[in-house]
BAFI-626729 format. One record per residue (C-alpha): x, y negated, z; residue in three letters. Coordinates in Angstrom, 1 decimal. Last residue first. Layout:
% residues N
+--------+--------+--------+------+
:      u :      v :      w : code :
+--------+--------+--------+------+
:      X :      Y :      Z :  ALA :
...
+--------+--------+--------+------+
This chain:
% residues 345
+--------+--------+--------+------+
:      u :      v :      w : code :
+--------+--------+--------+------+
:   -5.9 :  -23.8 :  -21.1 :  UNK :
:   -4.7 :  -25.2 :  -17.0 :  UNK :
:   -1.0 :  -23.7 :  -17.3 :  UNK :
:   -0.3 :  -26.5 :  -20.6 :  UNK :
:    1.4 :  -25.7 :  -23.8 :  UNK :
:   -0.1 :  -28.5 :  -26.3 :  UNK :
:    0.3 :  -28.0 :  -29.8 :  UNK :
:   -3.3 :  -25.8 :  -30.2 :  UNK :
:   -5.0 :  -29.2 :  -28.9 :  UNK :
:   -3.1 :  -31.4 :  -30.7 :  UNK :
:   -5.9 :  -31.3 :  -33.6 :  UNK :
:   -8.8 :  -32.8 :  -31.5 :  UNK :
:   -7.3 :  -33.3 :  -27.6 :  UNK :
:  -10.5 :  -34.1 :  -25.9 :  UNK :
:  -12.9 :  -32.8 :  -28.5 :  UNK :
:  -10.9 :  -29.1 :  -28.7 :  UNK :
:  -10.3 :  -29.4 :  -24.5 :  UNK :
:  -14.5 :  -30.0 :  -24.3 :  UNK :
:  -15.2 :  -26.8 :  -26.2 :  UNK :
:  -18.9 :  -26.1 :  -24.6 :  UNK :
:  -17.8 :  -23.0 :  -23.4 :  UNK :
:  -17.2 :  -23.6 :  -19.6 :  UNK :
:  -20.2 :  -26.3 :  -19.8 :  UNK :
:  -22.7 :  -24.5 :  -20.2 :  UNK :
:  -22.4 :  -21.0 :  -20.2 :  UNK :
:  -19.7 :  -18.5 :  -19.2 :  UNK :
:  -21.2 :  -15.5 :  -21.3 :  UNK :
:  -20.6 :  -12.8 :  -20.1 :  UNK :
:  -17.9 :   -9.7 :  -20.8 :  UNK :
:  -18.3 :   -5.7 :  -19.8 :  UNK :
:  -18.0 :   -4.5 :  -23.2 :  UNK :
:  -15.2 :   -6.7 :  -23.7 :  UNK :
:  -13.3 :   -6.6 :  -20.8 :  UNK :
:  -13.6 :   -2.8 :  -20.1 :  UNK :
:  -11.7 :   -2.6 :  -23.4 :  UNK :
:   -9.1 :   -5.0 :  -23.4 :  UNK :
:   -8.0 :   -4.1 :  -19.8 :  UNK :
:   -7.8 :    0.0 :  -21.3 :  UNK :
:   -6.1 :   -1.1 :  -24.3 :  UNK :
:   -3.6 :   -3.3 :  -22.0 :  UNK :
:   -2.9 :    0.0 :  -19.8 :  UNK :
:   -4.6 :    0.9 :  -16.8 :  UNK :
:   -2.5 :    1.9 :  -13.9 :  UNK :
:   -4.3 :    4.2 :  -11.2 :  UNK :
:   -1.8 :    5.1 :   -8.2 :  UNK :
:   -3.8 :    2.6 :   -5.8 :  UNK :
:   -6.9 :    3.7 :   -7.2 :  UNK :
:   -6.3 :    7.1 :   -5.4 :  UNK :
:   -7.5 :    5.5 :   -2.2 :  UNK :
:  -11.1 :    5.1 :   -3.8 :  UNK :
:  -10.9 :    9.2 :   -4.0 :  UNK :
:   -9.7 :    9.2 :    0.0 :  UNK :
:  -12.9 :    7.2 :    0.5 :  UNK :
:  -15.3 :    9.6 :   -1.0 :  UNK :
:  -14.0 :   12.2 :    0.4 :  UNK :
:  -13.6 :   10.9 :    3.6 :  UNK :
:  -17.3 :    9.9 :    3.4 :  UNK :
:  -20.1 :    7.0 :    3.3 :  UNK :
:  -17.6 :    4.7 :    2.2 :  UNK :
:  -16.6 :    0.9 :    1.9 :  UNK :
:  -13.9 :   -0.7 :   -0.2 :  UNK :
:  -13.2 :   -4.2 :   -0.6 :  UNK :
:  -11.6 :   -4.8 :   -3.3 :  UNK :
:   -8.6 :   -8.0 :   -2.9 :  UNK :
:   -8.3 :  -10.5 :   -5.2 :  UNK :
:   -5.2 :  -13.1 :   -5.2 :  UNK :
:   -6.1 :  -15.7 :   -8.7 :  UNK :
:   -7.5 :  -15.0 :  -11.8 :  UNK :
:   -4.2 :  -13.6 :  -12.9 :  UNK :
:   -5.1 :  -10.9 :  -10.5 :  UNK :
:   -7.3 :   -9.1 :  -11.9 :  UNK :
:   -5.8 :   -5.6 :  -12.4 :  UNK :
:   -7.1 :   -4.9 :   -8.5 :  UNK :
:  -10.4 :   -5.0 :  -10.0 :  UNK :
:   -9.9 :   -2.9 :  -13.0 :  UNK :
:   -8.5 :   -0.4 :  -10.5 :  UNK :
:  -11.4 :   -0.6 :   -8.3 :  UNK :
:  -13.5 :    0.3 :  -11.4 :  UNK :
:  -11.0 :    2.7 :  -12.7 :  UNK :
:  -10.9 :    4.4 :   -9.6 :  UNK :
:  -14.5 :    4.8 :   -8.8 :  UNK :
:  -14.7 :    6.6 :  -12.5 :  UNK :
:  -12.1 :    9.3 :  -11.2 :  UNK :
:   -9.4 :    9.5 :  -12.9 :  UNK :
:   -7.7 :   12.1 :  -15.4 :  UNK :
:   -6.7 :    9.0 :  -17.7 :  UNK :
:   -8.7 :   10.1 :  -20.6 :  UNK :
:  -11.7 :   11.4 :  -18.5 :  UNK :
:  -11.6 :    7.9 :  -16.5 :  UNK :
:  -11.8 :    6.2 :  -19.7 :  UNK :
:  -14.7 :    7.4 :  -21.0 :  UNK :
:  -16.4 :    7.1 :  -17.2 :  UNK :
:  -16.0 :    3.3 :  -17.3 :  UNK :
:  -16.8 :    2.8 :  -20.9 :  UNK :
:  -20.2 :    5.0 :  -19.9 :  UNK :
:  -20.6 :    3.0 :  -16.8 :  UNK :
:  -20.6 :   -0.5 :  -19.0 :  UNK :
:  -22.8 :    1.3 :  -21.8 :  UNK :
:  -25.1 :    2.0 :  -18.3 :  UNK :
:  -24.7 :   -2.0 :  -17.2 :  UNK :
:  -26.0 :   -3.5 :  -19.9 :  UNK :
:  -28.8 :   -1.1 :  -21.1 :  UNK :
:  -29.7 :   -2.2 :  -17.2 :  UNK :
:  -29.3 :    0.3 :  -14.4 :  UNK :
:  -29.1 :   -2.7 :  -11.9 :  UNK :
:  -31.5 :   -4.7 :  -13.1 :  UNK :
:  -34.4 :   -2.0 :  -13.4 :  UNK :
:  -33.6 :    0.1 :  -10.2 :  UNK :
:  -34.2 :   -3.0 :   -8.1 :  UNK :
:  -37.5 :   -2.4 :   -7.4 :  UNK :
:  -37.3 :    1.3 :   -6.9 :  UNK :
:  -34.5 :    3.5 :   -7.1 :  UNK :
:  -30.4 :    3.3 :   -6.8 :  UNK :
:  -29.9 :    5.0 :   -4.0 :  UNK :
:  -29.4 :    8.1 :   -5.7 :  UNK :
:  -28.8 :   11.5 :   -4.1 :  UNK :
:  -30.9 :   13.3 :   -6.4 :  UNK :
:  -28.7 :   11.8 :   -9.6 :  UNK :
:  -30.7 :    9.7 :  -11.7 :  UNK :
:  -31.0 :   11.7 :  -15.2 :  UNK :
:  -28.0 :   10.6 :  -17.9 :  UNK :
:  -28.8 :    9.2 :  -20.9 :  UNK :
:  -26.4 :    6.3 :  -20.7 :  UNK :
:  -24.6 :    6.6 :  -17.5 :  UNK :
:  -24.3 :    6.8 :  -14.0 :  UNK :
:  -23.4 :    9.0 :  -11.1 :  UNK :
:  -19.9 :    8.2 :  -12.0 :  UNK :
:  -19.1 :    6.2 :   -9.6 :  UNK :
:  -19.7 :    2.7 :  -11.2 :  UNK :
:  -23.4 :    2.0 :  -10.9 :  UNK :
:  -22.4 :    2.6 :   -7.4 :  UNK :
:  -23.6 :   -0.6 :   -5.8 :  UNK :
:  -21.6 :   -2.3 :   -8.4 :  UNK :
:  -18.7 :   -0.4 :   -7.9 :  UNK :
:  -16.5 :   -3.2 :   -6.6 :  UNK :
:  -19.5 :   -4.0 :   -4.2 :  UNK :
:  -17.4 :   -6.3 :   -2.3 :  UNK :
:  -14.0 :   -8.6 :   -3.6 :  UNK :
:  -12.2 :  -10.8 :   -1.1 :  UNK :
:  -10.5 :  -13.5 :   -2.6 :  UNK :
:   -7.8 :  -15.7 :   -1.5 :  UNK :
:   -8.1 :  -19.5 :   -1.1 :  UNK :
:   -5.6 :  -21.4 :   -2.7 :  UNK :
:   -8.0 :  -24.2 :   -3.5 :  UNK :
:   -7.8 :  -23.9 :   -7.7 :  UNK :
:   -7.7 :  -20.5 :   -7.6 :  UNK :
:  -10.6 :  -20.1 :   -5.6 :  UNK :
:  -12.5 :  -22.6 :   -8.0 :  UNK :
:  -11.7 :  -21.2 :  -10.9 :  UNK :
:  -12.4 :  -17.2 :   -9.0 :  UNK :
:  -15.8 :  -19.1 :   -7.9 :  UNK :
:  -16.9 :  -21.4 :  -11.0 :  UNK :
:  -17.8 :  -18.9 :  -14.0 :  UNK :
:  -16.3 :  -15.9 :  -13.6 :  UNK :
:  -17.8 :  -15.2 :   -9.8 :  UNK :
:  -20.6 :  -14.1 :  -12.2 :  UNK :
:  -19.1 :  -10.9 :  -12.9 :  UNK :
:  -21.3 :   -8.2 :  -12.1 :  UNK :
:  -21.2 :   -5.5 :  -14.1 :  UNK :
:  -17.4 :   -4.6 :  -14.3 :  UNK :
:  -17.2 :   -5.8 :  -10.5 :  UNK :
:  -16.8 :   -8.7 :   -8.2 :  UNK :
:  -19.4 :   -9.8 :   -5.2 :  UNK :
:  -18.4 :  -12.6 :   -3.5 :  UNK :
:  -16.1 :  -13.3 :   -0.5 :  UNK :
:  -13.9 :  -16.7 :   -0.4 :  UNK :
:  -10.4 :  -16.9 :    2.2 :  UNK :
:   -8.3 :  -19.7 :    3.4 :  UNK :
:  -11.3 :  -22.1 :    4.7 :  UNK :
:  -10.0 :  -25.2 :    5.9 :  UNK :
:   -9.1 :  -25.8 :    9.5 :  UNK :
:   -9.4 :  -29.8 :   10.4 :  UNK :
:   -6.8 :  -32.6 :    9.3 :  UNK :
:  -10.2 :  -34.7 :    8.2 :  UNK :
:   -9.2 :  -35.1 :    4.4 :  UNK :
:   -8.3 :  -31.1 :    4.2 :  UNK :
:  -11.2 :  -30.1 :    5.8 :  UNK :
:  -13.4 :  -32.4 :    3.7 :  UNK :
:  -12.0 :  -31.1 :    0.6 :  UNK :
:  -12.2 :  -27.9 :    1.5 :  UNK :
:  -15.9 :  -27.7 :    3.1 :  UNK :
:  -17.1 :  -29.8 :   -0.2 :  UNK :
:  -15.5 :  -27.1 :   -2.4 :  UNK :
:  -17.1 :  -24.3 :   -0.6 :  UNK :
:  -20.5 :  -26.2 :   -1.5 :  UNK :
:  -19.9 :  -26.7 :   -4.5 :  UNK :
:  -18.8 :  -22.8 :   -5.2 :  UNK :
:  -22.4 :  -21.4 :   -4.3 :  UNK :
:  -21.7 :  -19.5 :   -1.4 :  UNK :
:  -21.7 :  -15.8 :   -0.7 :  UNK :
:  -18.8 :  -15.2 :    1.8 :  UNK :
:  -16.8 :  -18.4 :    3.7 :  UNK :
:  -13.3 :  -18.0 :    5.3 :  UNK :
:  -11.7 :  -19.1 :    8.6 :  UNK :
:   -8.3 :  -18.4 :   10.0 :  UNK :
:   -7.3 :  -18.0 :   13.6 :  UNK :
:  -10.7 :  -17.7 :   15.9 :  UNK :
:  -10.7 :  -17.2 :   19.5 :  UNK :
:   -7.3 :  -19.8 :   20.0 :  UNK :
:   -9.7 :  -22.7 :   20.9 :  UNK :
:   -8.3 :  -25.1 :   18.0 :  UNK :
:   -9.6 :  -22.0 :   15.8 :  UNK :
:  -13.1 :  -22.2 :   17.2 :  UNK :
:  -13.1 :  -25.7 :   17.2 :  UNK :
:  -12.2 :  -25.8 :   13.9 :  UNK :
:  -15.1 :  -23.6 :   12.8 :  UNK :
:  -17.6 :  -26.3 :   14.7 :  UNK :
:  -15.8 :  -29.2 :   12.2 :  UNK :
:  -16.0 :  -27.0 :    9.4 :  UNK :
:  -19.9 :  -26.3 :    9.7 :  UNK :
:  -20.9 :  -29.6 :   11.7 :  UNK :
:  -19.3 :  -31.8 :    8.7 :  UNK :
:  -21.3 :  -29.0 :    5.9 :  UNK :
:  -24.7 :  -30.6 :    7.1 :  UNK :
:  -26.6 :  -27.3 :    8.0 :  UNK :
:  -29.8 :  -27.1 :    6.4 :  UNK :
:  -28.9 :  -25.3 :    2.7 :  UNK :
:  -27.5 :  -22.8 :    4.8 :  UNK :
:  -25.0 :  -20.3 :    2.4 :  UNK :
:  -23.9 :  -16.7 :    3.7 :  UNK :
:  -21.6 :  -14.9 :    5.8 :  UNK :
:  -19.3 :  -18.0 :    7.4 :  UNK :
:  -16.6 :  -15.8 :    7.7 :  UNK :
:  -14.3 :  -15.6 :   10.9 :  UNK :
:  -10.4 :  -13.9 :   10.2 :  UNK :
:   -8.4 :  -13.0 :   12.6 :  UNK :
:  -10.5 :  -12.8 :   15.2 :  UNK :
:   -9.8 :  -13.4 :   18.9 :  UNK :
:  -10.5 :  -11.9 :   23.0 :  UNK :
:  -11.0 :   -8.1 :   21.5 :  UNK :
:  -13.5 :   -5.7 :   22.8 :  UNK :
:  -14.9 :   -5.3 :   18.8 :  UNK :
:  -18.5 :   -6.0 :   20.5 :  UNK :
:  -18.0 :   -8.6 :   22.8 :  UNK :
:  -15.9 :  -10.6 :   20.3 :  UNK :
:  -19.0 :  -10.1 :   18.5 :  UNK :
:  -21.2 :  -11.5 :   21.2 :  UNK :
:  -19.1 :  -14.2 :   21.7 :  UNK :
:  -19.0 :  -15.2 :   18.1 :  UNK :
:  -22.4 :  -14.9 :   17.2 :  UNK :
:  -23.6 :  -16.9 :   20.8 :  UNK :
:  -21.2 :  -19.8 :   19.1 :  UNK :
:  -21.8 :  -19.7 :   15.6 :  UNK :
:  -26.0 :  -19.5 :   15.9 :  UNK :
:  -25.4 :  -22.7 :   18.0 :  UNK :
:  -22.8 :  -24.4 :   16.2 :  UNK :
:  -25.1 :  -24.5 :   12.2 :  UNK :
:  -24.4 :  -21.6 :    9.6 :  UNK :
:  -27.8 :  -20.0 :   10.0 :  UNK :
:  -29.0 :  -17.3 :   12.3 :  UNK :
:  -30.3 :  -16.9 :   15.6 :  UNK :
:  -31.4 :  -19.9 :   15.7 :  UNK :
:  -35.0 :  -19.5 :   13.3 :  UNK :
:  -35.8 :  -16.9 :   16.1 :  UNK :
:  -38.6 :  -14.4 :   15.0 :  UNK :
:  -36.1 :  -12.5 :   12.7 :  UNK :
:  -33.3 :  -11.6 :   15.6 :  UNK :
:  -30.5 :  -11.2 :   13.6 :  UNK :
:  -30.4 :  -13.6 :   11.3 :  UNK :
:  -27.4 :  -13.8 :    8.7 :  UNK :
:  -24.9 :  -16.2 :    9.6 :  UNK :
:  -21.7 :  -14.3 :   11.2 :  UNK :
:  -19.1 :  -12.6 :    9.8 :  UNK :
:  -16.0 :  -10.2 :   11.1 :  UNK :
:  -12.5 :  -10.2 :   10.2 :  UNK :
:   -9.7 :   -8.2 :   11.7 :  UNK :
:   -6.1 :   -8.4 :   10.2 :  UNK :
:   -5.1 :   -5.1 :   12.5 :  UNK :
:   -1.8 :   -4.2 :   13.9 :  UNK :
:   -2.6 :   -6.9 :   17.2 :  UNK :
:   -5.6 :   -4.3 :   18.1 :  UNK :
:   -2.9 :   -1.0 :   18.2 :  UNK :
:   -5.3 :    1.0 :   20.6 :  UNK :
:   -8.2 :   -0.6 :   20.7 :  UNK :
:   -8.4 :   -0.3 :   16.3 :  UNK :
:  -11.0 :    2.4 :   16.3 :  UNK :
:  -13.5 :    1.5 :   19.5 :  UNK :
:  -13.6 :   -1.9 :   18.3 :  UNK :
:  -14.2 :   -1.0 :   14.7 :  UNK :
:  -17.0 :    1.3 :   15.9 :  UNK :
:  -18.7 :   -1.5 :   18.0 :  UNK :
:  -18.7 :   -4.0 :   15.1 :  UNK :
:  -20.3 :   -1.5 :   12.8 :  UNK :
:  -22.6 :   -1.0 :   15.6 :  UNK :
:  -24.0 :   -4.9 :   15.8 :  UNK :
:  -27.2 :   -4.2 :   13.8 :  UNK :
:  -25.8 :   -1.5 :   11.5 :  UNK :
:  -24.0 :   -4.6 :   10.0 :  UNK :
:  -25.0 :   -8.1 :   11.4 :  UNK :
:  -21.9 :   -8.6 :   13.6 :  UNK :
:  -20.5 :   -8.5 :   10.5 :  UNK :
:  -17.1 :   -5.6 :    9.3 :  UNK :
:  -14.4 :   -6.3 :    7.4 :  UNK :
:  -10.4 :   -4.7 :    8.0 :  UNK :
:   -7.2 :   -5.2 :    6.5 :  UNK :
:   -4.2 :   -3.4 :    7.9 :  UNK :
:   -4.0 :   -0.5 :    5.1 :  UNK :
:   -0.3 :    1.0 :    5.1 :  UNK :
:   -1.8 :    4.3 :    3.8 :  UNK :
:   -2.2 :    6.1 :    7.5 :  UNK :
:   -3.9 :    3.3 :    8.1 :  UNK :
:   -6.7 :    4.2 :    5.5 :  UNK :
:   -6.7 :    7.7 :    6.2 :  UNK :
:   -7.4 :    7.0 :    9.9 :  UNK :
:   -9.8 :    4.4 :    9.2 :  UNK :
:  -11.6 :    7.4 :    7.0 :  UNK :
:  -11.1 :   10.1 :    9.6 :  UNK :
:  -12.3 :    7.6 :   12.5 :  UNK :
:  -16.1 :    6.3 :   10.2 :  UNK :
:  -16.2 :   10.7 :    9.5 :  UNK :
:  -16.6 :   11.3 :   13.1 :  UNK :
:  -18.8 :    7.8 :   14.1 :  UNK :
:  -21.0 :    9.1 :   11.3 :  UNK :
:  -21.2 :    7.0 :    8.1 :  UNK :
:  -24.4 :    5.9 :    6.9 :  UNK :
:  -27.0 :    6.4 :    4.2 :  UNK :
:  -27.4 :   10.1 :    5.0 :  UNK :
:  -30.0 :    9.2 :    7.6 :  UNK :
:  -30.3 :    5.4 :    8.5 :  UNK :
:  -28.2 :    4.9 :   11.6 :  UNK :
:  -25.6 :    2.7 :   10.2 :  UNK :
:  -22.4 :    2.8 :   12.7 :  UNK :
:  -19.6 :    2.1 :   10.1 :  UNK :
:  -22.2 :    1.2 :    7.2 :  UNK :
:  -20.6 :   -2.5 :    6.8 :  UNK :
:  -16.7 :   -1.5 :    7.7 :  UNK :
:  -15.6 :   -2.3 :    4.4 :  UNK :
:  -12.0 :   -1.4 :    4.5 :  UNK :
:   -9.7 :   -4.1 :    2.4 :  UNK :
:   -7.3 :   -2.9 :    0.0 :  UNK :
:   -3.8 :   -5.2 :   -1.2 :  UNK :
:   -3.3 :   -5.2 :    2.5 :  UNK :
:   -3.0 :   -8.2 :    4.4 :  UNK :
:   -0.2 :  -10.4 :    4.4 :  UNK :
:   -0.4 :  -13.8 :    6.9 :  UNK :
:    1.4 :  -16.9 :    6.4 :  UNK :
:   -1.4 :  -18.8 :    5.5 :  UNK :
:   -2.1 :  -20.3 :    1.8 :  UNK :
:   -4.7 :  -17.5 :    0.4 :  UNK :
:   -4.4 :  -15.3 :    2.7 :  UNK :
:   -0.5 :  -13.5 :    1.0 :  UNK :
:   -0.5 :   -9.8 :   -0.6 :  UNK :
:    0.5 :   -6.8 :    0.6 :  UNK :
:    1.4 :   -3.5 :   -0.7 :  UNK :
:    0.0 :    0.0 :    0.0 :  UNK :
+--------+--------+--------+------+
């Protein structure tokens, strides 16, 4: 396992993150048991893996009491990072949102939870259209000022916003964010359009979930094929994410995989990892079973070739939209443009 930098800290963390997010999840065969949650975070730090990702709002506060229970014994190993934001207590419109209340009583009851006195990493889980961004930042660097929290990142936010967090972070000499988390996959790569620039641009490393596309990419999937018995892929949702789209996506996936001896999980994680000229991306990967984890592992040793890149780029491309492809550098620099050797094309 190598490491790569937090955005613009000092601190390496692993090149693979360990979703944490069913660690404790009590639904039938939909979570990992407490025996198979140890055998994977063994595996993983048996690999060099000291990344870790978990929210006080998985498994309804279990994921967090696993971790605790697994990294106890070597606590100052681990690059832990844990989220808060989402509700979790429905009938109380406190006990969620981004604002200094919901942050404080999140905080202490997660650092309750993962029996640990700091975080490494605190994410703001998701965007609140109510909270004036000044309390957000300023509230997070109190937390850091106060030695429970070290670095600060923000998950699932439109890229404005983040940018308004930074910029007034930086301007008031408080903590800016060093870390972004958005979904990133072969089928869903949004994040194209303003996030990854926009990461890139700040210095703010990215943390990369659903790198399988809620499984679209395990294999499972393709065109023609019958929905697995196991599948959680059904019902409402079923539609969008098993689009014409997304199966010729799965079957370029799975192709590929057969040529290289892979798994298809590997060549999705893989293709993730191979992205890193948009900026520091890191997968995040979370499994149901050692198997299944121990198979993600084996990305590490995947290297796809340039015709392999070119490939799962094309059939897998969107359409950046107005006004990434509007041509603005052509009608700004009109027959210079193709003269002009500049690192921001």
């Amino acid at each position: 396992m190598k490491f790569r930098p937090l955005a613009d800290t000092g601190v390496f963390v692993s090149e693979l993150c360990l979703g944490a997010m069913i660690f404790g999840d009590q639904r039938g065969p939909w979570g990992a048991t407490p025996a198979d949650a140890r055998e994977i975070f063994t595996a993983f730090a048996e690999a060099g893996g000291n990344f870790i990702d978990t929210s006080n709002y998985y498994s309804q506060g279990n994921s967090e009491r696993v971790v605790g229970d697994l990294i106890a014994a070597d606590r100052d190993r681990w690059v832990l990072s844990t989220k808060y934001a989402l509700n979790v207590r429905p009938d109380d419109p406190n006990a969620g949102g981004n604002h200094r209340k919901a942050m404080m009583q999140s905080l202490h009851g997660s650092l309750e939870r993962l029996r640990t006195d700091y975080i490494d990493v605190y994410w703001v889980h998701v965007q609140d259209r109510f909270t004036p961004v000044e309390e957000v930042v300023r509230a997070l660097d109190d937390l850091v000022a106060a030695g429970k929290v070290l670095y600060v990142g923000v998950s699932d936010t439109p890229a404005w916003q983040v940018s308004q967090a930074v910029t007034l972070a930086d301007l008031r000499g408080w903590t800016r964010f060093a870390g972004l988390q958005v979904p990133y996959s072969l089928v869903e790569r949004a994040a194209e359009r303003d996030l990854l620039p926009m990461a890139q641009s700040l210095d703010l490393a990215v943390t990369a979930w659903s790198p399988l596309g809620d499984g679209v990419l395990s294999g499972k999937y393709g065109t023609g094929r019958p929905l697995p018995d196991d599948t959680r892929i059904a019902g409402i949702g079923a539609g969008f994410r098993l689009s014409e789209r997304n199966l010729l996506i799965a079957d370029a996936v799975n192709q590929i995989a057969a040529e290289h001896d892979a798994s298809p999980a590997q060549v999705a994680i893989a293709w993730v990892r191979a992205q890193q000229a948009r900026g520091v991306i890191i997968p995040i990967i979370g499994s149901r079973t050692p198997g299944q984890f121990n198979d993600n592992l084996g990305s590490l040793e995947l290297q796809l070739s340039a015709a392999d890149l070119g490939y799962l780029d094309e059939v897998s491309r969107i359409e950046l939209g107005f006004p990434h492809d509007f041509g603005g550098n052509a009608l700004a620099y009109g027959k210079t443009l193709d003269l002009i050797d500049g690192h921001r094309r």
